[in-house]
Each structure stands twice: as structure tokens, then as C-alpha cells.
MIGU-638268 format. One record per residue (C-alpha): residue in three letters; z, y negated, x negated. Coordinates in nm, 2 decimals, decimal comma. Layout:
<sites>
SITE  residuo       w       v       u
SITE      ala       Z       Y       X
...
</sites>
This chain:
<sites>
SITE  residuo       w       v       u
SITE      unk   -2,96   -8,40   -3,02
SITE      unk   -3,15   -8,41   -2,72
SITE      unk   -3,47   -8,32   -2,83
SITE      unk   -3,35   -8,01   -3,03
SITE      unk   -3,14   -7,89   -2,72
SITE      unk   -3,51   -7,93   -2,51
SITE      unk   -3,73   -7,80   -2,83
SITE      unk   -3,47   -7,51   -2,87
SITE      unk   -3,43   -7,45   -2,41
SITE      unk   -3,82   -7,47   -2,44
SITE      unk   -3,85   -7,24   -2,73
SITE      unk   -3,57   -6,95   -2,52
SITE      unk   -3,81   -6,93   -2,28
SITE      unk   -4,12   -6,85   -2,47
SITE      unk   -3,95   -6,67   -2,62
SITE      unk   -3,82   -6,44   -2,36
SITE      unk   -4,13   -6,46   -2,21
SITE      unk   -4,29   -6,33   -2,47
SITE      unk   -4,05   -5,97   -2,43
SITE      unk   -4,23   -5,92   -2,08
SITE      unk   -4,52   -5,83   -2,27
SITE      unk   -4,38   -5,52   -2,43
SITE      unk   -4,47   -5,15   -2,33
SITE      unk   -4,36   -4,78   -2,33
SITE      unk   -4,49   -4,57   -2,55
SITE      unk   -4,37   -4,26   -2,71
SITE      unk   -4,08   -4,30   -2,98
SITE      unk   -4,23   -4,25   -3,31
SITE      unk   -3,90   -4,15   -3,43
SITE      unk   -3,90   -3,89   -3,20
SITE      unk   -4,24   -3,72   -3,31
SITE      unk   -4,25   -3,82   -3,70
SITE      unk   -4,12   -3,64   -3,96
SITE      unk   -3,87   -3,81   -4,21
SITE      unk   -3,93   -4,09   -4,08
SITE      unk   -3,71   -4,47   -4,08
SITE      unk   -3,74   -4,57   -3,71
SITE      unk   -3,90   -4,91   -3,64
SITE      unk   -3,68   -5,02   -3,43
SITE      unk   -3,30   -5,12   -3,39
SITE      unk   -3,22   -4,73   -3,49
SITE      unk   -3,37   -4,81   -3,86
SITE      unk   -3,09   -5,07   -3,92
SITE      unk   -2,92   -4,98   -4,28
SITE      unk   -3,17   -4,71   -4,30
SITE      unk   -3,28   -4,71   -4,69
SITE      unk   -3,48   -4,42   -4,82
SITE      unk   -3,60   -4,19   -4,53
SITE      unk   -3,38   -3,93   -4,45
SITE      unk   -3,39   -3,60   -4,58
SITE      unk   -3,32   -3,46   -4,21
SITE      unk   -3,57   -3,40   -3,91
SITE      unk   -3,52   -3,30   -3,56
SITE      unk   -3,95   -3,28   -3,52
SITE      unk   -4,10   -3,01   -3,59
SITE      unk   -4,52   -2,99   -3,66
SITE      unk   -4,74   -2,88   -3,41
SITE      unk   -5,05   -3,09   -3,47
SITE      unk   -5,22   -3,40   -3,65
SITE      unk   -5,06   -3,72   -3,45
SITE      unk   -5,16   -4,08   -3,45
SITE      unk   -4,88   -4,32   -3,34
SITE      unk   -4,94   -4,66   -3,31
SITE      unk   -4,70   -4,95   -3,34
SITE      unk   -4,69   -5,30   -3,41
SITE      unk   -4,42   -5,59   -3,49
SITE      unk   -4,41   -5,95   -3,32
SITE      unk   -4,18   -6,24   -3,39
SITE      unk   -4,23   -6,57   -3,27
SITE      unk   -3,99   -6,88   -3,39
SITE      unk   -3,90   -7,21   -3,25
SITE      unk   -3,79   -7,43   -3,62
SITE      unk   -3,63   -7,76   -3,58
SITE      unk   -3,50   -7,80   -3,99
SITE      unk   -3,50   -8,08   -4,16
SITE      unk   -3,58   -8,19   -4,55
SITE      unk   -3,54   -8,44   -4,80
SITE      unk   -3,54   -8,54   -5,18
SITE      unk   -3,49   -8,84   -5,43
SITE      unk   -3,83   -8,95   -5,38
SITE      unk   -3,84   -8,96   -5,06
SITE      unk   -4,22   -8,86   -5,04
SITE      unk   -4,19   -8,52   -4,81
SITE      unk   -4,34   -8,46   -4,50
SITE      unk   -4,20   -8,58   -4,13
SITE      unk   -4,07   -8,22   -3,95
SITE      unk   -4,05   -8,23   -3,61
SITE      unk   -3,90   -7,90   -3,32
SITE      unk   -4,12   -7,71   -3,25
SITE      unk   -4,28   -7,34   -3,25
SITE      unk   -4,40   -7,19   -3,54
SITE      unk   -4,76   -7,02   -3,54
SITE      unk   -4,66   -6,64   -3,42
SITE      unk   -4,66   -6,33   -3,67
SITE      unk   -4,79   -6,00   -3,59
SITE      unk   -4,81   -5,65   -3,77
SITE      unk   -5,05   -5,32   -3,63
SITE      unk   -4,85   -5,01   -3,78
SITE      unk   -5,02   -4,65   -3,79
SITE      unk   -4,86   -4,33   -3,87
SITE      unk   -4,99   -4,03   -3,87
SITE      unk   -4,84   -3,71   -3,92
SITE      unk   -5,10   -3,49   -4,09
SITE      unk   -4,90   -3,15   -4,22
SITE      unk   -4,56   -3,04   -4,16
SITE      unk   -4,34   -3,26   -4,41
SITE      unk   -4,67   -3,48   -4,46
SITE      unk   -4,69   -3,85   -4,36
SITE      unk   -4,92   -4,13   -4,36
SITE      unk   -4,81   -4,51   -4,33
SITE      unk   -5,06   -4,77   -4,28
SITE      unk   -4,96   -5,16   -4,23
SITE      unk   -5,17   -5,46   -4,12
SITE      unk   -5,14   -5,81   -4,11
SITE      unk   -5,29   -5,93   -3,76
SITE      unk   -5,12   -6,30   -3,79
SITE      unk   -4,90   -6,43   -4,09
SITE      unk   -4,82   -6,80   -4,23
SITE      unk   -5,04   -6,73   -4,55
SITE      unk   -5,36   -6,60   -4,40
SITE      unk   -5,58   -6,64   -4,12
SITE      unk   -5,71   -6,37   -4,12
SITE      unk   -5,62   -6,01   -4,05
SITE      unk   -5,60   -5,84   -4,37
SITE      unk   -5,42   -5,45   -4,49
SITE      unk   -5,08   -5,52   -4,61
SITE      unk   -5,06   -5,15   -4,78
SITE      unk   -5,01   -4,77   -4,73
SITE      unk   -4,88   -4,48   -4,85
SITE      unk   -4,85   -4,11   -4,84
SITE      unk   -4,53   -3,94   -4,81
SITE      unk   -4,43   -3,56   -4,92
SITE      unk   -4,09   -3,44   -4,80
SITE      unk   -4,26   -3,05   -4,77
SITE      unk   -4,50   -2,86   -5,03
SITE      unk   -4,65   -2,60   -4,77
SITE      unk   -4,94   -2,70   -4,74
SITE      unk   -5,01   -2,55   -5,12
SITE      unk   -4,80   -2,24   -4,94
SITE      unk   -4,55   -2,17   -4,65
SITE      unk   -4,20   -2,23   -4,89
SITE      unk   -4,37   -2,36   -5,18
SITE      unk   -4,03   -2,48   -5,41
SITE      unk   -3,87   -2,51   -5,06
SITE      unk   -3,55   -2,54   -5,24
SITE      unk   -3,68   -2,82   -5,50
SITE      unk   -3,84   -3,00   -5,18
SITE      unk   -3,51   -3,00   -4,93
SITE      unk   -3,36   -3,27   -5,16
SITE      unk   -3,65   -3,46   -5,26
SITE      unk   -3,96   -3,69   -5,16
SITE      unk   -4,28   -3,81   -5,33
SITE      unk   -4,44   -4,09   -5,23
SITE      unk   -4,83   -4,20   -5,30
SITE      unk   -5,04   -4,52   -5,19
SITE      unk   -5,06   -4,93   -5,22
SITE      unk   -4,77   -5,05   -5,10
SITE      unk   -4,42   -5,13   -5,17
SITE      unk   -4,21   -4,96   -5,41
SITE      unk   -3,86   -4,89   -5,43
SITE      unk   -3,71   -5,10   -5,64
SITE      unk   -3,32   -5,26   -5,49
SITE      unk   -3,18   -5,21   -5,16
SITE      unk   -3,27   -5,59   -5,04
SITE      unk   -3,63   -5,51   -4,96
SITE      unk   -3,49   -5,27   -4,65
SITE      unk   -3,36   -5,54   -4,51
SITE      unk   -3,58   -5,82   -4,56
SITE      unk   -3,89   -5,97   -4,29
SITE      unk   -4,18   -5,84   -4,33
SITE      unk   -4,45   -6,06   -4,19
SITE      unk   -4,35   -6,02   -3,83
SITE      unk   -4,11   -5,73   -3,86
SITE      unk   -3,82   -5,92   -3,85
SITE      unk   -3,54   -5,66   -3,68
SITE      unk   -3,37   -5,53   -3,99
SITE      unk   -3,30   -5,88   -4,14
SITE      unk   -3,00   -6,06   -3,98
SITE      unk   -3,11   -6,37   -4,03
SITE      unk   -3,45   -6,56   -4,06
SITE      unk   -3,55   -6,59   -4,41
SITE      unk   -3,56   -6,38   -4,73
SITE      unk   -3,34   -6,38   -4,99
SITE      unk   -3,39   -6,69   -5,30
SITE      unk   -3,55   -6,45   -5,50
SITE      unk   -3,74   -6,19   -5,26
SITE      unk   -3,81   -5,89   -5,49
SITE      unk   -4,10   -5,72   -5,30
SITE      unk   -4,46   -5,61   -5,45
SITE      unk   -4,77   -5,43   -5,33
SITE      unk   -4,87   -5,23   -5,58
SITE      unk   -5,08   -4,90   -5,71
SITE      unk   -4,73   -4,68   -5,73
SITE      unk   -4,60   -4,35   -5,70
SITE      unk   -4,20   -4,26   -5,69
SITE      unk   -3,98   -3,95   -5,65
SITE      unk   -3,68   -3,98   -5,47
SITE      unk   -3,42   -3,74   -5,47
SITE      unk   -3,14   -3,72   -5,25
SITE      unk   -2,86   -3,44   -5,28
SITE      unk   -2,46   -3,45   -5,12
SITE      unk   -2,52   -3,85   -5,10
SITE      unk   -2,59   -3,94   -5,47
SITE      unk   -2,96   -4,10   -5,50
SITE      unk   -3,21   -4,11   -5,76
SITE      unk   -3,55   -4,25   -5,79
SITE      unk   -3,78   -4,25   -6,08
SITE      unk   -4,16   -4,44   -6,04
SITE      unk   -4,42   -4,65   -6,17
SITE      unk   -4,66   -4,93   -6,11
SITE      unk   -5,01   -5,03   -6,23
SITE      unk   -4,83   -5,39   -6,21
SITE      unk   -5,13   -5,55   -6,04
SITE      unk   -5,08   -5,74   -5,70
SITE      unk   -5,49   -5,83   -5,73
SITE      unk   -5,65   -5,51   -5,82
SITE      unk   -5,95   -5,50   -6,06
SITE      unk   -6,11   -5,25   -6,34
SITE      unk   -6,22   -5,54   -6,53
SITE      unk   -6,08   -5,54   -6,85
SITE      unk   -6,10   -5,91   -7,06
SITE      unk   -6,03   -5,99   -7,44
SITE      unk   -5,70   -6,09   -7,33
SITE      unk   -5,62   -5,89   -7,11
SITE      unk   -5,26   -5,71   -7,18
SITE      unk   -5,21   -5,48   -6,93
SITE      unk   -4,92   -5,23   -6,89
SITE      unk   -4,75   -5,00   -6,68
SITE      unk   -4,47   -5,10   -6,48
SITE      unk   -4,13   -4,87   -6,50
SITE      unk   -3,87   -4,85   -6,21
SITE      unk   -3,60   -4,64   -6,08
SITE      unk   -3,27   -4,64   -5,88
SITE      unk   -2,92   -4,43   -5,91
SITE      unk   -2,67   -4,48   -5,65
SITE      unk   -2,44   -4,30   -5,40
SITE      unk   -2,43   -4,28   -5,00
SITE      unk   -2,13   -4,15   -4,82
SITE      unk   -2,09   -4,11   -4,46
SITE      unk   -1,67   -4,08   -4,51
SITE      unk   -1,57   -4,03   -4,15
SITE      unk   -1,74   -4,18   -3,80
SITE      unk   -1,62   -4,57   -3,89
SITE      unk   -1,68   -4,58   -4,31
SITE      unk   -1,98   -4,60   -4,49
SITE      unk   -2,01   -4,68   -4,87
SITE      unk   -2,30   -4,73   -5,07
SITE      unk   -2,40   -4,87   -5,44
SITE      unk   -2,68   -4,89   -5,63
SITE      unk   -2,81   -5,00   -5,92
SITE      unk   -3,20   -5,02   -5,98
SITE      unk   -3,40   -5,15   -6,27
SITE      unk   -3,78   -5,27   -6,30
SITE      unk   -3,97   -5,30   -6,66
SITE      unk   -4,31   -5,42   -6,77
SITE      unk   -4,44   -5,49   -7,12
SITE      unk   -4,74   -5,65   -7,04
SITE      unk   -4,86   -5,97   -7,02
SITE      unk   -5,12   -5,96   -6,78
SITE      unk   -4,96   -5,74   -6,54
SITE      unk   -4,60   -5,70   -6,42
SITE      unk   -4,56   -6,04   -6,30
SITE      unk   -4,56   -5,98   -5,89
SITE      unk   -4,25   -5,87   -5,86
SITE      unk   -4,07   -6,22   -5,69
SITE      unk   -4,42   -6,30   -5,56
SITE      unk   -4,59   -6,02   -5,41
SITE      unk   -4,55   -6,09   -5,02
SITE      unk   -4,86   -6,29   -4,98
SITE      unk   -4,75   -6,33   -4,60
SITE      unk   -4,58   -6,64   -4,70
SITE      unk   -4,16   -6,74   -4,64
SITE      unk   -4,03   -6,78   -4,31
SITE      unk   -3,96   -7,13   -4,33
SITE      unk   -4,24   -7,33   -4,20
SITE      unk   -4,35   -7,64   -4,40
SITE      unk   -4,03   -7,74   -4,54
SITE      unk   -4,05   -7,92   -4,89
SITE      unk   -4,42   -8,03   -4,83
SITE      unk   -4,58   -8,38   -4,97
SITE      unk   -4,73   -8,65   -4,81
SITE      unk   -5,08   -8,59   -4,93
SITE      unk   -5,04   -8,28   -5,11
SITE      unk   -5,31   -8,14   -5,24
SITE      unk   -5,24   -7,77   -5,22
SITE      unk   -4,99   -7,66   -4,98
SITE      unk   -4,73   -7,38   -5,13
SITE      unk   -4,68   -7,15   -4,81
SITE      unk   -4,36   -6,96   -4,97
SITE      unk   -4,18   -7,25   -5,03
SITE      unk   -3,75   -7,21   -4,98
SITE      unk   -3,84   -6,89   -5,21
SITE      unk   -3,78   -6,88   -5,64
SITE      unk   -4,03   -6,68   -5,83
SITE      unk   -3,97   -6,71   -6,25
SITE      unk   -4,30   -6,57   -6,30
SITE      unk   -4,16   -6,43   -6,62
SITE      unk   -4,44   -6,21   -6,87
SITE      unk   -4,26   -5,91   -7,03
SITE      unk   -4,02   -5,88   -6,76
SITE      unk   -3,71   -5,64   -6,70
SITE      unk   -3,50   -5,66   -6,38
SITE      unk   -3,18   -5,51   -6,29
SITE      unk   -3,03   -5,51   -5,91
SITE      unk   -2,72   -5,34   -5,78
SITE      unk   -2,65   -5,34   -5,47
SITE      unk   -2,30   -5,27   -5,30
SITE      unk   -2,34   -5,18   -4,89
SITE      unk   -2,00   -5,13   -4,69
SITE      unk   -1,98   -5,07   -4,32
SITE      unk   -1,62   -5,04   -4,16
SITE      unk   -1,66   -4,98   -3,79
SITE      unk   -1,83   -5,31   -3,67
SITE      unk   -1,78   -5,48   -4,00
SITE      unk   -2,07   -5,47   -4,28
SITE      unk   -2,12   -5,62   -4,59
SITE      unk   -2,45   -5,63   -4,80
SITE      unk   -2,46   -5,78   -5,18
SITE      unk   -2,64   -5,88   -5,49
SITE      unk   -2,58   -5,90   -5,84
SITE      unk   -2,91   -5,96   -6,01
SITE      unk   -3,07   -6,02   -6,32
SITE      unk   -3,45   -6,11   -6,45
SITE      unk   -3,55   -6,22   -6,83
SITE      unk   -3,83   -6,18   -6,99
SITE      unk   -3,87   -6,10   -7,34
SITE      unk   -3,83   -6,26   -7,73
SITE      unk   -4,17   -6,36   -7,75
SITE      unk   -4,22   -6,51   -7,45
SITE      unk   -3,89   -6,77   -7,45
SITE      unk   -3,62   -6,54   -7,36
SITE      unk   -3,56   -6,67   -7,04
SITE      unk   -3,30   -6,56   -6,75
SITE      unk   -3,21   -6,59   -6,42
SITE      unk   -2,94   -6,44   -6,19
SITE      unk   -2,92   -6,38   -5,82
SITE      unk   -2,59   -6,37   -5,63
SITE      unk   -2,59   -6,29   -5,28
SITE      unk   -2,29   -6,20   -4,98
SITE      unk   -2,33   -6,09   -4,63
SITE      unk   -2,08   -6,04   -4,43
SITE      unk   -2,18   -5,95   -4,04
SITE      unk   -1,96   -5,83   -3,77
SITE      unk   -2,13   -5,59   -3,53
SITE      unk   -2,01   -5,55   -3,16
SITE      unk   -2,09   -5,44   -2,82
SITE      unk   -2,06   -5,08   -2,67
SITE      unk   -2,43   -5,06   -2,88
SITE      unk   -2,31   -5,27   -3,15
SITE      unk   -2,59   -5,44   -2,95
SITE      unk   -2,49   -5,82   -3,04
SITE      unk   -2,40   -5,93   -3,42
SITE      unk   -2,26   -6,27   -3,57
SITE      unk   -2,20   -6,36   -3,96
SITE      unk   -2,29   -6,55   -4,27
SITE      unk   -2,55   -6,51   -4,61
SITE      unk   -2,44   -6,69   -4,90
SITE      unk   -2,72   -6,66   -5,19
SITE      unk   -2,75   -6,83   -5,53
SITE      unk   -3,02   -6,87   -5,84
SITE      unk   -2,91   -7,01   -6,16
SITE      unk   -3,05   -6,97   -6,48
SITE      unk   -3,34   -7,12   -6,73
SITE      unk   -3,70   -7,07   -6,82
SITE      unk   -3,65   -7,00   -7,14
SITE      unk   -3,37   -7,02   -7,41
SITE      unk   -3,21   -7,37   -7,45
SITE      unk   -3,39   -7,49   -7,17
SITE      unk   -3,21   -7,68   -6,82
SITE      unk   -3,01   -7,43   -6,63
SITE      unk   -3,21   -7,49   -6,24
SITE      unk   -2,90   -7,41   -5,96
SITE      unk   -3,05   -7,31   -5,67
SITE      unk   -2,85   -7,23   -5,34
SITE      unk   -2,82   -7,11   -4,95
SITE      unk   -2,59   -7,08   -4,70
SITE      unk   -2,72   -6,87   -4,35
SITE      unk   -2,47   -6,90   -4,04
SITE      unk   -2,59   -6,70   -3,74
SITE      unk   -2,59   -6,41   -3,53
SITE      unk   -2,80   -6,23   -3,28
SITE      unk   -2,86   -5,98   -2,95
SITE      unk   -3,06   -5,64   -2,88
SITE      unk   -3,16   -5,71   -2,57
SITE      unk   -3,34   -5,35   -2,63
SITE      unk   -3,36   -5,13   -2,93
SITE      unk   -3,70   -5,31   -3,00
SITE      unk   -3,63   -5,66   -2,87
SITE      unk   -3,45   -5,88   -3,05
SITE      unk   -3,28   -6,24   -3,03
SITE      unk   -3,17   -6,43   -3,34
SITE      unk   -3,04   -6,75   -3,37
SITE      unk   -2,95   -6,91   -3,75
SITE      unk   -2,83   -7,23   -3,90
SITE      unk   -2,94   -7,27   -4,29
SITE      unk   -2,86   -7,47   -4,54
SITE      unk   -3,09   -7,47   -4,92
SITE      unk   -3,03   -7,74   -5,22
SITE      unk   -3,19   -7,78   -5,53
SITE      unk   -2,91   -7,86   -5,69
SITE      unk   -2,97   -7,90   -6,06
SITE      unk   -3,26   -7,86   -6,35
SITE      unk   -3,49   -8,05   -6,17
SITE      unk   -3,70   -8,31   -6,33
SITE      unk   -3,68   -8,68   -6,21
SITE      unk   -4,06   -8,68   -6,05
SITE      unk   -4,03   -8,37   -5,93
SITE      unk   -3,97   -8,29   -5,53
SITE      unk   -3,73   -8,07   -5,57
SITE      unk   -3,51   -8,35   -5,74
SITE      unk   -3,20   -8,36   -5,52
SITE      unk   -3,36   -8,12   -5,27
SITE      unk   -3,24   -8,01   -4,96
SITE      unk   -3,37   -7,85   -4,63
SITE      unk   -3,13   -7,74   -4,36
SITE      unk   -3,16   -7,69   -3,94
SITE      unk   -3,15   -7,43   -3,66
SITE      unk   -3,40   -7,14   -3,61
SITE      unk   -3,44   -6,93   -3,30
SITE      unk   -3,64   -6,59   -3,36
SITE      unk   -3,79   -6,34   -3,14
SITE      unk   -3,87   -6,04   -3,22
SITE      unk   -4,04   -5,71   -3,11
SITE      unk   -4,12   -5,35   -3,28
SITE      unk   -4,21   -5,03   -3,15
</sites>
């Protein structure tokens, strides 16, 4: 106890340290155009508003970046007893370079990099993407009508399929998730897409596709099955009055192929937020996304819904989801649960506490072991800013059934305290 209340005083102050380092710049929320602000403002922002106070003047550059840096002290263990000795200490820090650029009036360009992430090294683009909310470019009040109530969006990058990938961590920008790591099953792919999104009186509807390729390549082999992936979203967001907000949606995701379509619970290749936990002694390859569940499933459909309520300083986030794949390839399914519950207070709703409860059950393939997997996340956190932010979590994951008697995750377990830092601007 004493060495995690030193490891976790020790990690506070690099922590805090680390906020001195933080500058003024221009808000980008200010200046950009439909536009989800990077900061404490973009919390239970989902699809870029339809509304702008900026008006175009001129091509502008705005540069921005993400940093979070965590002090871990968690602790693992298994049947075999053959994992890895964790000790307090911090994790290697995160960092993102953001540009956007506002090109045309009602015309956007996003560009993320990784500049430090658990996975890789090196500094590497995450994605972009182009974003359309106006058509006058082509000419002034070109289907100005069509165009007040909808957005296309273009590039590499994520798509829009559920409402959990809004609030998840990417890489190091860490300020829209509540806690420190991803859900169980972390739906989130970089892919070749394009979407429209349409937005009218607070229903929502997006329609899009894929090329279904995290890796991509023109080569074409003899067996090679490539297809298209399919996705969309309906739902409905209402403002009711200054304290209620109510949201549901349901999304969907679909790919035929067999060579393609297989990302979509293993696309962040930054790598989970939990650092070494359920590691060998001796391993020979080391999984970086470990604490995560990907099915890998060919021919896959997907279906998320996704209920939101906010009641003054209470909110509640959920997840009711389901993955198979198809006949031919075993007719396998899983199923995602997920409840979070946060209380938000402060004359800035500036400091939060509440709890993630998150489950995975289901089997490979028809007939086969059901696999239980499960989470509980206890914690809470503090704006010291609208771009600086505090967060401190307990977690709890166990493997808790369909596990094979050799295998590590054979009464599995990791739990502990995290304290993360983060900054975005």
C-alpha cells in the first residue's frame, strides 16, 4: 500500500507537471466550421453539428495535438500462474498532431497523426477525411436547402458506425472517455469510406460504405474475396428543455467477404490502454491490445444501439450489441452489454464520478463453449481547464468462462488503479 500511494503521489506530480507545458492558441471551435470541439466542449458531441457561429473568410490551418500520460499500478493473474511480474509505474506517454484546415465555406479538412502510441514507435498517419456540410463551391446556394440538414464525408479514417466510438481514447485523446480504457469489444476501423449524414428536427440518419481493408493494397490473389462493407445509423436527438437530453440509436455494419470486412473490433492499431497486463514469461510475441475482445469473424454483420440520457448532472451511456458471422463460416455470435452511469457536477460540471459495467458472452461458432468475458470501471475525474484533464479509475476484467485449460486466459483476471492525464487543444 505504500508503494502505490508513492508510485501513484509520484505519478500526480508528473503529471501536473506535465499541464505547465500547455499553450494558448486560437480556439479551433471558434474559427472552424461544423466542427466537434477538441476539447472539454466536444463531450456528448456525436455527429458535427449542423449549426456554425464562423463564417469563411479565408483558407485556415489550425493546429492541435492530444497528450495523456498514465501512472498504472494493476495487477494480473491466471490458473497457470506463468504471467508477467507488474510493478507502479508510468506508462510510455501518448501523443496525437491534429490539422484542420478550413478550405471553402462549409468545407473541412481533418488530418490525425500518431506522434507516440503503445503499438508503434514510430510516428505514423492515423487517417483523414474531408467534410461537406455546404455545396457552394459548385455555386453560391447550390441545393442550399438539401445541404442545411445534411453532411458528406470523404477520406481514410473512421467511419460512423455506433455511438461508442465518440466517446472512446483515441491514442492520446483521452478527454471524451470517462474512464481509462475502451470498451471489451472496441468497434473502431480506418478505412477507405464515404457516409452521408443527415440530420433534420433531431432524428438522424446515416447511410455509408467501406472498401473493408484496414491494410490497403490493389493486389488481387486467387483467393482473395473481397467485398464492400455496408453501414448506416437511424436514431433520434432531443434537446427537451435546458436539464433533459435523450438520444437512441441503432446502427448496423455488413460485409460479405472474406478477405475484407474483418477490422471492425481490430482496427486501432494504437494498441489498448492497459499496459502489459496478461503478458507471458517468455512470450514470444507480445499482443499490445490485450484487455480488448476481437471475434475476427469472416462474413460479418453487426448491430449496435445505443441509448444516451442526460438529466441535469446525471448521464447515462449504453450498449446492446450484437456480431455473427455467417452459415458458411460456423455461425458464430457474440453480444456486448455495457452501462454507464456518471454524475457530473461543479458550477462547469467541471468534476465527474461514476461506474462502466461491460460484458462479452458468446461462441465462435455454433455449438462451440460460450467465452464470458467481463469489466467493472469505478472512477471519476476533474477539468482543471477545458483542455486539461485529471482521471483517476479502479478496474476490474475476468475471463470468466470458455477458456481452455493451457490457455492464459484460464481463470483470468487483471484489476488495479490508474491515474491519467490528459491534454487537447
Amino acid at each position: 500500500m505504500k508503494k502505490l500511494i508513492y508510485g501513484l503521489s509520484a505519478g500526480f506530480i508528473a503529471l501536473t507537471a506535465v499541464t505547465t507545458a500547455t499553450f494558448a492558441q486560437e480556439s479551433e471551435s471558434d474559427k472552424l466550421q461544423y466542427f466537434r470541439a477538441n476539447d472539454k466542449r466536444g463531450i456528448n458531441v456525436f455527429e458535427t453539428p449542423k449549426e456554425t457561429n464562423s463564417t469563411f473568410e479565408k483558407v485556415k490551418v489550425f493546429v492541435g495535438g492530444d497528450f495523456a500520460l498514465q501512472f498504472q499500478s494493476i495487477n494480473h493473474s491466471n490458473s497457470l500462474n506463468n504471467l508477467v511480474d507488474l510493478g507502479s509505474n508510468v506508462n510510455l506517454p501518448t501523443a496525437n498532431l491534429n490539422i484542420n484546415t478550413q478550405l471553402a465555406d462549409g468545407v473541412r479538412l481533418h488530418l490525425r497523426t500518431y506522434l507516440s502510441s503503445k503499438h508503434h514507435n514510430e510516428a505514423w498517419v492515423k487517417g483523414g477525411h474531408m467534410q461537406i456540410d455546404k455545396l457552394d463551391f459548385i455555386k453560391p446556394g447550390f441545393l442550399e436547402g438539401l445541404m442545411s440538414v445534411t453532411t458528406l464525408t470523404f477520406g481514410l479514417d473512421e467511419f460512423n458506425y455506433g455511438d461508442a466510438h465518440f466517446r472512446r481514447s483515441d491514442n492520446a485523446r483521452v478527454i471524451f472517455n470517462p474512464f481509462i480504457g475502451n470498451y471489451i469489444m472496441d468497434a473502431f476501423s480506418t478505412e477507405a469510406f464515404g457516409e452521408v449524414t443527415v440530420q433534420k428536427n433531431g432524428f438522424i440518419g446515416v447511410i455509408g460504405l467501406t472498401n473493408g481493408k484496414l491494410n490497403q493494397s490493389v493486389v488481387v490473389n486467387d483467393n482473395s474475396d473481397n467485398k464492400v462493407s455496408f453501414y448506416g445509423k437511424l436514431g433520434f436527438d432531443k434537446q427537451f428543455n435546458e436539464d433533459v437530453r435523450f438520444r437512441l440509436t441503432g446502427s448496423w455494419y455488413l460485409n460479405n467477404g472474406t478477405t475484407t470486412g474483418t477490422w471492425l473490433y481490430g482496427g486501432d492499431r494504437a494498441g489498448s490502454r492497459y499496459y502489459k497486463i496478461m503478458e507471458e514469461l517468455n512470450a514470444e510475441r507480445v499482443n499490445d491490445f490485450e484487455g480488448r475482445f476481437n471475434p475476427r469473424f469472416r462474413q460479418m454483420s453487426a448491430i449496435q444501439f445505443n441509448p444516451f440520457l442526460k438529466v441535469k448532472g446525471f448521464e447515462f451511456f449504453g450498449i446492446y450489441e450484437i456480431v455473427s458471422n455467417s452459415e458458411e463460416q460456423g455461425n458464430g455470435q457474440f453480444t456486448q452489454l455495457a452501462g454507464e452511469a456518471l454524475y457530473r457536477f461543479g458550477g462547469m460540471e467541471q468534476f465527474y464520478f461514476g461506474a462502466r459495467l461491460n460484458s462479452v458472452n458468446g461462441n465462435m461458432s455454433e455449438g462451440a463453449i460460450d467465452t464470458k468475458i467481463t469489466r467493472t470501471n469505478i472512477g471519476g475525474g476533474w477539468f482543471m481547464t477545458n483542455n486539461v484533464l485529471i482521471k483517476l479509475e479502479y478496474v476490474n476484467q475476468q475471463y470468466k468462462e470458455g477458456f481452455a485449460a493451457d490457455s492464459k486466459y484460464n481463470g483470468g483476471e487483471f484489476k488495479g488503479v490508474n491515474l491519467e492525464a490528459a491534454i487537447s487543444f
